[in-house]
Every structure is written in C-alpha cells, then in structure tokens.
N, C-alpha and C positions, 0 to 999 in steps of 0.2 A: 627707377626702382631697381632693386635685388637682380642678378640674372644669375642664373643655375645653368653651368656647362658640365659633360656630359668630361669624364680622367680621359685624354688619349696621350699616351706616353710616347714623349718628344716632339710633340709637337703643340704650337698656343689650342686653344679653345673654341675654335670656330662657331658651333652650334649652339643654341638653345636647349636643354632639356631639362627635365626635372630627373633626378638623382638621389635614391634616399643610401644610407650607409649599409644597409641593408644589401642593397644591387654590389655595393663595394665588396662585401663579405662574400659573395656569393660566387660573385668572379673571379677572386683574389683565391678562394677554394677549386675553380674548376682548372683554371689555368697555372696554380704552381701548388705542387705535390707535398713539397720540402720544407718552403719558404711559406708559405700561407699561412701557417699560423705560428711563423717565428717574431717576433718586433724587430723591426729594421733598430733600433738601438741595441737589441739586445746579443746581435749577431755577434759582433766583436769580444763576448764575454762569454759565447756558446762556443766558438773559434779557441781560443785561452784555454779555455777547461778541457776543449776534445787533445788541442795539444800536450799540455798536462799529463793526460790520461793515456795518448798513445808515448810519449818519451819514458813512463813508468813499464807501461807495457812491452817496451822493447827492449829493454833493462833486463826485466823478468823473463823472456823470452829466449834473449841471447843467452842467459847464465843458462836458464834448462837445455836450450839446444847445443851447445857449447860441448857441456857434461852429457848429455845421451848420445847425441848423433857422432859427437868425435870422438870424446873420450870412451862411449858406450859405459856409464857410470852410472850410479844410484841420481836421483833429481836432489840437487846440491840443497842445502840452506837458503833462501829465496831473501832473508833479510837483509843482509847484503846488498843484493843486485835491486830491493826495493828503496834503501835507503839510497845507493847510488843514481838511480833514477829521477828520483825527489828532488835531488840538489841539483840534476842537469834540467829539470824540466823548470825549477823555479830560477833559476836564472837565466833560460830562453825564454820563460812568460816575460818574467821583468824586463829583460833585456828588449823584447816586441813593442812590450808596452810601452817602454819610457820613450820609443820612437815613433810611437801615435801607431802601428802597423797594424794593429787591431780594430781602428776604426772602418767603418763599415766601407769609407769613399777609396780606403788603401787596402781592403779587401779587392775591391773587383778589377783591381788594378795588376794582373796574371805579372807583370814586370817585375813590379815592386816585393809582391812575393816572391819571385827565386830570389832574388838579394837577398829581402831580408829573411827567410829560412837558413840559406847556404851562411848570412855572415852570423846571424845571432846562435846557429847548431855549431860553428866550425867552434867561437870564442867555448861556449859552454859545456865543449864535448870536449876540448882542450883544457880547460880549465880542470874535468874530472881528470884525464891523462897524466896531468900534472900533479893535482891532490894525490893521487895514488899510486906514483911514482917516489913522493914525497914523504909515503906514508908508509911504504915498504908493503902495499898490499897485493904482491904477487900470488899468495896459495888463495885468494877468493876470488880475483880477476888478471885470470889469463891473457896473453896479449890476444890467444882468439876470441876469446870474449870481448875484451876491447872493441877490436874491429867487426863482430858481428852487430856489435851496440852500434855503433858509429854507422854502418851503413843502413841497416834496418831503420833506426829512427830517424835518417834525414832521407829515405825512401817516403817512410811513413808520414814525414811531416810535408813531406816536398808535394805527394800525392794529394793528400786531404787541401792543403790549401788552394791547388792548383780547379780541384772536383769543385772546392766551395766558391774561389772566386771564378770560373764560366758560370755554375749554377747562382750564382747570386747576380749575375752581370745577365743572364736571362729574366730572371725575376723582375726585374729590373725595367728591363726591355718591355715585359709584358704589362708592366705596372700592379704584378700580381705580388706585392710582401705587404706584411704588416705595419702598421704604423697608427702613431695617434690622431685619431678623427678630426681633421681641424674645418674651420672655413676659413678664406681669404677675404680680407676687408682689402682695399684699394683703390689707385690712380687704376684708368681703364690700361693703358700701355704698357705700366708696371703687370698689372696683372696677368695682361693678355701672355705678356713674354712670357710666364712661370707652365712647364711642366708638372707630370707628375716627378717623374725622376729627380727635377733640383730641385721639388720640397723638399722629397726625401732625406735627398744630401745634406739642405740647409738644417730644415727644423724635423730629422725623423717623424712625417707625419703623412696621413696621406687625404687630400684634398676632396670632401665632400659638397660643396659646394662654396659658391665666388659671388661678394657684393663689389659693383663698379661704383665709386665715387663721383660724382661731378665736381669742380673745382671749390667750390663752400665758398662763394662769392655773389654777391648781386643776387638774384632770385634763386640759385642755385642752394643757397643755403637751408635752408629749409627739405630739400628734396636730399641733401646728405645725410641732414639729423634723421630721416626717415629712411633711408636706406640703412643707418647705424641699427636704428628701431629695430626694423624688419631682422637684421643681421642677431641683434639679442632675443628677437621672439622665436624663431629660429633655435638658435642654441639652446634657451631654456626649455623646449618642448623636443631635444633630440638629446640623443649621448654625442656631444662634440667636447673631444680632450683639452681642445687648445684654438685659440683665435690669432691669424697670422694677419700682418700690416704691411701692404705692400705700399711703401709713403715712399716720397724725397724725404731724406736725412734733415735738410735744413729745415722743412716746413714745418717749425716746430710748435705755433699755434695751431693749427690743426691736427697736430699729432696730438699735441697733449687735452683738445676738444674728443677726442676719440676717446681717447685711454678714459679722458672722466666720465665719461657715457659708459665704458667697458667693466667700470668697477663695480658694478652692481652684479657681473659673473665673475664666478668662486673659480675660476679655471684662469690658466697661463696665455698671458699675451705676450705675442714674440714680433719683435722688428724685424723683417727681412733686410737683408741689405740693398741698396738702391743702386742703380748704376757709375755712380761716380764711385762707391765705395766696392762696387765689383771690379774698377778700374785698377785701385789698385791692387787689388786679388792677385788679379791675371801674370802681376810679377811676384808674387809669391804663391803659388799653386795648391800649398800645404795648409792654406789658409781660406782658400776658396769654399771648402764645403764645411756643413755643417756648423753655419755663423751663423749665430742668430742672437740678437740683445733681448734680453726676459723686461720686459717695461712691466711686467705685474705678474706676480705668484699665487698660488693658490693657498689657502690656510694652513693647508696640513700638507704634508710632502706625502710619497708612497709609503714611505716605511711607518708614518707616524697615522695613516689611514690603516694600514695592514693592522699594528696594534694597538688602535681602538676597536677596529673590527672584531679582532680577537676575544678582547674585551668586553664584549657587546655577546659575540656567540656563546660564550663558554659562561657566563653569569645567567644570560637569558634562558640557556638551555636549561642548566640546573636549576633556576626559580621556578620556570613550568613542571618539571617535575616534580618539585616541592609542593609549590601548592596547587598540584592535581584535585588532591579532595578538596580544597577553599573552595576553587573555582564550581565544584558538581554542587558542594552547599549552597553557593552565592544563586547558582545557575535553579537550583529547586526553591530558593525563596522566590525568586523575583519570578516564577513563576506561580507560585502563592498564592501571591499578591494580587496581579494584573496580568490580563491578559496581552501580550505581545512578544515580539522576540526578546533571547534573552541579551544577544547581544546589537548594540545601536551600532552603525555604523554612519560613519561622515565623512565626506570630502575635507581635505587638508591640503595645503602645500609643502613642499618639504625641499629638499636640497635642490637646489636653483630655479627655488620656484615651481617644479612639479609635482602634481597634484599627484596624491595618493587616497586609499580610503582607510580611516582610520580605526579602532577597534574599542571598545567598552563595555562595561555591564551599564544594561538600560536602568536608568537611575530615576528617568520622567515618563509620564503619562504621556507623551508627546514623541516624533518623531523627526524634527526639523532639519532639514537638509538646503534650504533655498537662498532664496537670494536676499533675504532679513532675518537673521538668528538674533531675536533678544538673548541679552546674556544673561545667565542665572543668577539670581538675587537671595539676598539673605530671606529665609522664608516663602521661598518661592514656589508658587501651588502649583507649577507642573513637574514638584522633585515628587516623588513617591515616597511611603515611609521607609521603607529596606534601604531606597536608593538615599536618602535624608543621612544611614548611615552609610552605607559604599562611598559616598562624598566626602563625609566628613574623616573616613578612614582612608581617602585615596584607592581601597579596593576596586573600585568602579575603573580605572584603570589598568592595571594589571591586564588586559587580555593585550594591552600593545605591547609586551613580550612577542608577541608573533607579529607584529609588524617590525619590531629589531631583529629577530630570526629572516624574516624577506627581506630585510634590506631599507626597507623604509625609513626606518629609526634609527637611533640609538639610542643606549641608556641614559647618557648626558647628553645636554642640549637642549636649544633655546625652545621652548616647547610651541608647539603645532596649534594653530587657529582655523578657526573655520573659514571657510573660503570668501564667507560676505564679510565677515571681519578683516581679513587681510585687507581685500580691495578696498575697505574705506581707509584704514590705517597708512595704508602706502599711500594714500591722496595727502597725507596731513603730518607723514611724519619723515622727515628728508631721509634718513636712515635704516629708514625701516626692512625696507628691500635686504639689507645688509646681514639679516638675519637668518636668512636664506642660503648664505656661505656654508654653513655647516648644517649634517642632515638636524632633524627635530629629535627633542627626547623627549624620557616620560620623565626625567627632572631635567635643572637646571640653576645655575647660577642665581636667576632672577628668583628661580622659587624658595631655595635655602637661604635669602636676605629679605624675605619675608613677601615678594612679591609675586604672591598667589590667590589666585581665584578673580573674581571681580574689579574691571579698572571700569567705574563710574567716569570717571573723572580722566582727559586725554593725557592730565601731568603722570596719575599714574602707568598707564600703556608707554608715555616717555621711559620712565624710570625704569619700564623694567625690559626697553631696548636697547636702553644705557648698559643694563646689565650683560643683557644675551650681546653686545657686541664685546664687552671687556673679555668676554669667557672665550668668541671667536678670536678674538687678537694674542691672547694669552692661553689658549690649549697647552695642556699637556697630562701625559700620563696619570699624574701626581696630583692633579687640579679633579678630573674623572674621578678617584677613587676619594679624593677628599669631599666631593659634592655626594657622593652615594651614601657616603659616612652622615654628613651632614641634612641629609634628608630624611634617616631615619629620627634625629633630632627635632627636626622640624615637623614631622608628622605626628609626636608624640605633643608636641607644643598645640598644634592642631590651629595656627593660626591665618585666618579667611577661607574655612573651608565647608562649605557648605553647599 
C-alpha cells in the first residue's frame, strides 16, 4: 500500500508518518519570514520587477543627488532620468532573462549572480553612455550623474541579488518556500532518492505525500492498481496541485497504465526525469533543474481560471443584488404554503469529485438527502404548488449564486447531482467521472441543447455527458457568455421543467 513520509530536506525519507498539507503550511510559516509565502516559481519574476524598480530608482536618485548635493540646485526635471532608467532597466531584465538568470535554481547560485549582474549592468549602463553621448544630451545628464547612476545601481542590483540568493538558498535548506502541493507516485528507489529541495528544482512543488509502487507484475499487479486508487482518493479529497511520476523512461506500458488511471484528475501530471536521463544532465548542468515532461494538463490554465472566476464573482454578486426582493417573495410564499425551511440543502460533488452542499428554494414536501433520491417526475406529488412554479421558472435555483460566491460553483458548467446519482452513474457510465474536471454550474452546455431535468432513460444521462464533456474540452470565455445568453432562451421555452 500508499506510505506517507514525513519533507526532510536533503535527505531520502526514512520514516513513516502521516503528513497533511496543512503541517506543510504551518512550518513553511514558522521557519522562513520572506520566502513562506512567495511560490518557488514565482521567485524569478519577483527578482525582475525588484530589479526593474531599483535601476529606475537609481536613475531618479542620481539626477536629484547630483543637482542638490553637488551643484546645490533647485530638484532637476525627473523625466529624463525616468525615462533613462526605463531603457537601462529593460534591457538588463531582458538581457537576465534571455540567459535563464532569473530562474529560481540560478538564483541561489551567489556565483552566477556577480557575473551575471556585473556583465548584463556593464553592456546596458554602456549602451545608455553611448545613446547619450550620441544624442548630445549633455545639459540633462552630467558626467556626475552618469557615474553616480552606474555605481548606485550595480551597488543596488549586486546587493539585492546577493540578500536574495543566501536568503533563498536558506529557504531551501530548511524546506520552508512555497510550492504546488503535489504527491509522488513511483518505483520505491526512484522515489526514495527524491528530496524536498530537487522537487523543487525539478517540478516547483512541494511534496505532501509519496506512493511506492511494486513492479505491476505477477501478483504484484493488482496491489499497484491499488496503490494508484489510493493515490486518486487521496488527491480527490485534498487540495493537491499536481501529481509527479517517478518511473524508468523506458517502461512505457506502465507509464502509460498510470497516466490512463490519472485522467480521471483535472490537475497536471509531470514525469520526473529518471536516472539515466539525470545522466546525461550531469554534462550539461543548465539543464539539470527544473525538467519536467507535462504527460497531462489541466482544462483551464491559471489565467483562463482567474477569468472565469472573475466572471463568476462580478455576475453573481450583481444578480444577488438584483433579486433581493424575488428572493424575500419566493422566501414568504414557500413559507405560505408549508411548513419547513425555506431553503433545501443537499450533498453534491463538484470539482474533482468533492462533495459540497448545495443551495435551493424547497420546492417539495420532502427533504431527501440519502443514499436513494428518486428523481422528480413530471407531476410528481412531492413538488409543492409554489414550488410546481420555482421549477418550472428555474427560480428554485437561484440561491446557488452563493454557492458560486464560495467557490463551489460556477455560472457555467456541467451541472451538480446528487451524491446517490453520481455513484450509480459512474458504475454505468465510462466517462462520467470526467465531468468533474470543471467546477458545477447553475447552467450548462447540456442544459441550453435541451438536456434538462429528468433522464428516465440511461441514453438520456449519456447525452447529456456527451454534452458537459464537449463544453470541458472546448471552454472558453466566449462559449460562457454564449451559454448565459442561451439559457435565458431556453427558460422562456420552458422545455422539461417541472
């Protein structure tokens, strides 16, 4: 089975324990001040901007010091010395970057930094000397201003890099940065070898728990597909970013048995590199860290989660406010009527399979939460009269606006079942699981092509996972607001809704 080892940095895994992400957070805050809650990827692009920001700065600096303290003069024109700034600093970003210097493993490398500060400040502070020498702009920059620029900003760059690569080369040490929550799937030997510190390097992430494979041979096979299991029950019921594969390169029927067991998680699988392929690393050094092959991606990237989330807040918020009063009318009829709360709540699943609770106006005499939910029927005696309409208007919905405000939901998307419906449908339907890639909405694809309300029949429940997978494979912005458009269409059609 599964074994859970206990991050010690630099050294394999010795112990047994159990380890939630949780304990990671907590340590990663006591033991580094700086680095705790930076992302080990994102170092390199916080590095860039501080440079940036101190070559402008020292620009502006030199020109006022220049003018007060030598010449004893009024504080010059600043646009100038901002403009000149801007050109030295975006051609030592670029010049860093096109050299990889900014990545986090040539960060903590104190060496590599003087180089590259001393060579990329000397071309680019040369380069202004020269432009402005060129350009005959004597009366706005002085030759002491020149040289107070030139040493202040390769003080100032030389410093910071120097501050951030010991303080990141501690962080380090102590296993205290940031990173994406992964677990290790693997050979026991590959795995054993892997620190915290060369995840980091390899796949920026940091190692919350480790499954040991057995060879998937002879009786062995079986006890792998179950260590896989365990390894997906696991993730589905934790926040893990990414699943890492510590294989032989060659073994490529068992890699690719893994990955098709894996695909049923909406999150990035990454190959580590194995030892013969560290082999050849070792002669090229620049190539050794942060390798990793993506064998599967997730549906939506960051940016394209960032705005749908967007999307999701800014609609959701303004509809609650909208219809504040709907909801106090809806909330005083169904109270009317019958006696019970006004709003039903039920277990769901939602994005990779974890359960949430979900939100509605009670539309039945009934209360059902268990492990047999009949489905609602056309004319079915446990809808109520108010609720007869809340259903037929989609109203009775509406209060999952606050489950897209928590995060549960979204607007779009394959919409949410109840918990005894899923677990039969995933017994019967190979794909079904797949819908679970993207969170739940209160529409969806399936529902604007008419496949809403009642699936008597298991071809219809097919059809309309055919649907919610087309919409997962094909997201986009444009597809979202086209579905929101098309829903109020199909609500005025009113077709299977009862």
């Amino acid at each position: 089975m599964g074994k859970e080892f206990p991050v010690a940095e630099g050294t394999p895994f010795p112990g047994v324990q159990t380890l939630t992400h949780i304990d990671l957070r907590q340590d990663r805050a006591r033991t580094s001040r700086f680095f705790g809650w930076i992302h080990y990827k994102a170092i390199g692009r916080l590095t860039g901007t501080l440079d940036y920001v101190l070559i402008v700065t020292a620009s502006i600096v030199a020109g006022i010091g220049y003018h007060s303290l030598v010449l004893h003069g009024d504080v010059p024109n600043l646009m100038p010395y901002v403009a000149a700034g801007n050109i030295v600093a975006a051609l030592f970003v670029l010049g860093s970057t096109s050299r990889g210097n900014y990545s986090p493993s040539a960060i903590v490398s104190a060496r590599r930094q003087v180089r590259s500060v001393t060579l990329f400040w000397s071309l680019a502070f040369l380069s202004l000397a020269l432009f402005l020498f060129l350009a005959k702009s004597g009366p706005d920059f002085s030759r002491g201003t020149i040289v107070i620029f030139g040493l202040l900003g390769f003080v100032l760059l030389l410093g910071s890099h120097l501050w951030i690569s010991t303080t990141l080369k501690k962080a380090l040490a102590e296993g205290a940065i940031a990173g994406d929550l992964a677990i290790t799937i693997g050979d026991r030997d590959a795995v054993m070898a892997l620190s915290q510190t060369s995840i980091l390097h390899k796949a920026g992430a940091r190692e919350i728990r480790r499954y040991l494979l057995p060879p998937f041979n002879g009786s062995d096979y079986r006890e792998g597909l179950r260590v896989i299991e365990e390894a997906i029950h696991f993730t589905r019921s934790h926040s893990v970013d990414c699943v890492l594969l510590a294989l032989q390169w060659n073994d490529e029927r068992r890699r690719n048995l893994i990955c098709e067991r894996l695909q049923i998680l909406p999150i990035p699988v990454l190959l580590l590199p194995d030892q013969h392929v560290q082999s050849i690393f070792a002669r090229t050094p620049q190539l050794a860290r942060e390798f990793t092959v993506a064998l599967q991606r997730p549906p939506l990237s960051s940016g394209e989660l960032a705005l749908k989330r967007a999307l999701d807040l800014i609609l959701a918020s303004a509809l609650l406010i909208a219809l504040a009063p709907l909801f106090l009318a809806v909330a005083l009829l169904i109270k009317l009527e019958s006696a019970g709360p006004v709003i039903f709540s039920q277990r769901r699943k939602g994005f990779n399979g974890r359960e949430f609770t979900i939100f509605k106006f009670r539309t039945m005499n009934v209360l059902e939460d268990g492990h047999v939910i009949p489905q609602t029927r056309k004319n079915d005696p446990r809808v109520t009269r108010v609720g007869r309409v809340l259903r037929a208007t989609s109203i009775d919905e509406l209060p999952q606006l606050l489950n897209v405000l928590y995060g549960h939901m979204s607007l779009v998307g394959p919409r949410p079942h109840a918990v005894a419906h899923d677990d039969g449908y995933i017994k019967v339907i190979a794909k079904y699981a797949f819908r679970q890639h993207m969170k739940p909405g209160l529409t969806g694809w399936a529902q604007v092509n008419g496949f809403r309300g009642e699936t008597a029949q298991l071809e219809l429940m097919e059809k309309r996972v055919d649907c919610d997978l087309w919409y997962v494979k094909n997201w986009s912005f444009w597809l979202d607001l086209r579905i929101l458009v098309l829903t109020w269409v199909e609500l005025l059609r009113g077709r299977n809704a009862y």
